[in-house]
C-alpha positions in Angstrom: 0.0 0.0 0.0 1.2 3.6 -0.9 2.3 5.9 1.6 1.7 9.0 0.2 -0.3 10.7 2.8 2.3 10.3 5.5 4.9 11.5 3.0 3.3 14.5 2.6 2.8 15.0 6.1 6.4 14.4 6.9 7.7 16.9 4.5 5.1 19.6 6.0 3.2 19.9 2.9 0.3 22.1 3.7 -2.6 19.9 3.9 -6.3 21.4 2.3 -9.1 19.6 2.5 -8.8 20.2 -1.6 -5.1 18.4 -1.5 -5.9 15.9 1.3 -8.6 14.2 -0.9 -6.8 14.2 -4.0 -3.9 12.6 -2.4 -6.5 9.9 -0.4 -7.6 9.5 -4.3 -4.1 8.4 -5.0 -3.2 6.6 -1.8 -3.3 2.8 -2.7 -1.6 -0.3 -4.2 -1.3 -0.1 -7.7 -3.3 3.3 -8.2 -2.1 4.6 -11.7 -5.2 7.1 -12.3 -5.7 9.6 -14.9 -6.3 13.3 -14.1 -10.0 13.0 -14.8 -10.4 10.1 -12.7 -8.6 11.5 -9.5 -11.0 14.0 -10.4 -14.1 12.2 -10.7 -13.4 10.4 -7.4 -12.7 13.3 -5.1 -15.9 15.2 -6.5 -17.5 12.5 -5.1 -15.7 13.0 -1.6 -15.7 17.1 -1.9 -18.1 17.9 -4.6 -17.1 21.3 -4.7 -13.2 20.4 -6.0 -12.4 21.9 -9.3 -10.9 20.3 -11.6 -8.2 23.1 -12.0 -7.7 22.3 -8.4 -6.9 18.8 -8.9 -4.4 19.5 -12.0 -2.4 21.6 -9.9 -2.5 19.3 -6.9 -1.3 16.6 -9.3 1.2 19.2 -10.7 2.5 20.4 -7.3 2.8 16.3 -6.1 4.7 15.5 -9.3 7.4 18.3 -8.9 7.8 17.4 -5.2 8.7 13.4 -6.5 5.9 12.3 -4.1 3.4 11.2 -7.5 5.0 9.9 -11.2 3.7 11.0 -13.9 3.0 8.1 -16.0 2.8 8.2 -19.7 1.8 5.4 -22.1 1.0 5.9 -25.8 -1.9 7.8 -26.9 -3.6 7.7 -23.8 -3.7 10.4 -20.9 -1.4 10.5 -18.1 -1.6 8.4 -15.4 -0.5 9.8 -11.9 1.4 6.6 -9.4 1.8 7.2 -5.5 4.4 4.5 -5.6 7.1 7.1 -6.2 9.5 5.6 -3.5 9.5 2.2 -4.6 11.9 1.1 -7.8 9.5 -0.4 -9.7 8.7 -1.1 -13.7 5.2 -1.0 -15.4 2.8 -3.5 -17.0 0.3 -2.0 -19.2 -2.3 -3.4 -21.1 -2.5 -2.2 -24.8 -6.2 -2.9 -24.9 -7.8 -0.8 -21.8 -5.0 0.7 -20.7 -4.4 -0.8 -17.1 -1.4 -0.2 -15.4 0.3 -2.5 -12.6 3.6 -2.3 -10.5 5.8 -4.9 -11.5 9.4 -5.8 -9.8 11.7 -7.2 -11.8 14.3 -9.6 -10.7 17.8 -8.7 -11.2 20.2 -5.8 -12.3 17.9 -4.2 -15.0 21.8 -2.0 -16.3 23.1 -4.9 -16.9 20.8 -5.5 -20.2 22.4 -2.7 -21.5 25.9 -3.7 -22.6 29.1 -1.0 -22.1 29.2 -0.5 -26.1 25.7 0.7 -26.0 25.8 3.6 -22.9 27.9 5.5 -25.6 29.7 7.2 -22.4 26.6 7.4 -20.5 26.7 7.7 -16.6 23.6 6.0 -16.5 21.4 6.7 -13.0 17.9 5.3 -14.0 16.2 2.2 -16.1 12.8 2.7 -17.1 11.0 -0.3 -18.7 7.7 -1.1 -19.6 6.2 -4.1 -20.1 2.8 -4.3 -22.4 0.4 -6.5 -23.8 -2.9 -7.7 -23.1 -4.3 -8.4 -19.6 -6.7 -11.0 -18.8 -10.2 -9.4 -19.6 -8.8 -8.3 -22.9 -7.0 -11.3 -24.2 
């Protein structure tokens, strides 16, 4: 489960009642929703949220590291709490769900020296897709 609420509270982040039901929208295992949905579901908590509220909430909890920003193609951003948790995607090219995954072993090690082209290289991002079980 994420633990984005207590990290926000830990770093002193000012907590609204706009801010603290966007980020109880996004508190959760494998939470990867879009802007509309985080949307949707804290109308439904606060029904006076704007959505111009909740895109700069999102905005303000990507910046500070505690939400990423996930992309996949031709669809809308996702936002994921689990932003302190190395961890690769799964998505499914049909509906567009998104799970954690956690890969065994050294991900940089795939790459081989010939190919970093002198690259100091910090990060591995890798995405996994195909179909998940309602759509296959």
């Amino acid at each position: 489960m994420s633990d984005l609420l207590e990290r926000l509270r830990g770093r002193g982040w000012r907590m609204t009642s706009q801010r603290r039901v966007v980020a109880e929208v996004l508190d959760g295992d494998h939470v990867h929703l879009t802007a509309d949905e985080v949307h949707a579901r804290a109308a439904a908590r606060l029904p006076e949220i704007s959505r111009a509220t909740v895109y700069n909430t999102l905005g303000e909890l990507v910046l500070l590291g505690e939400v990423l920003e996930v992309s996949t193609h031709g669809r809308a951003k996702r936002y994921d709490p689990n932003a302190r948790n190395p961890h690769q995607h799964l998505v499914c090219s049909g509906c567009g769900l998104i799970r954690d995954v956690h890969p065994t072993g050294d991900l940089l090690a795939g790459l081989a020296a010939g190919e970093r082209f002198g690259f100091s290289v910090s990060e591995v991002e890798v995405t996994y897709r195909g179909l998940c079980p309602s759509c296959a």
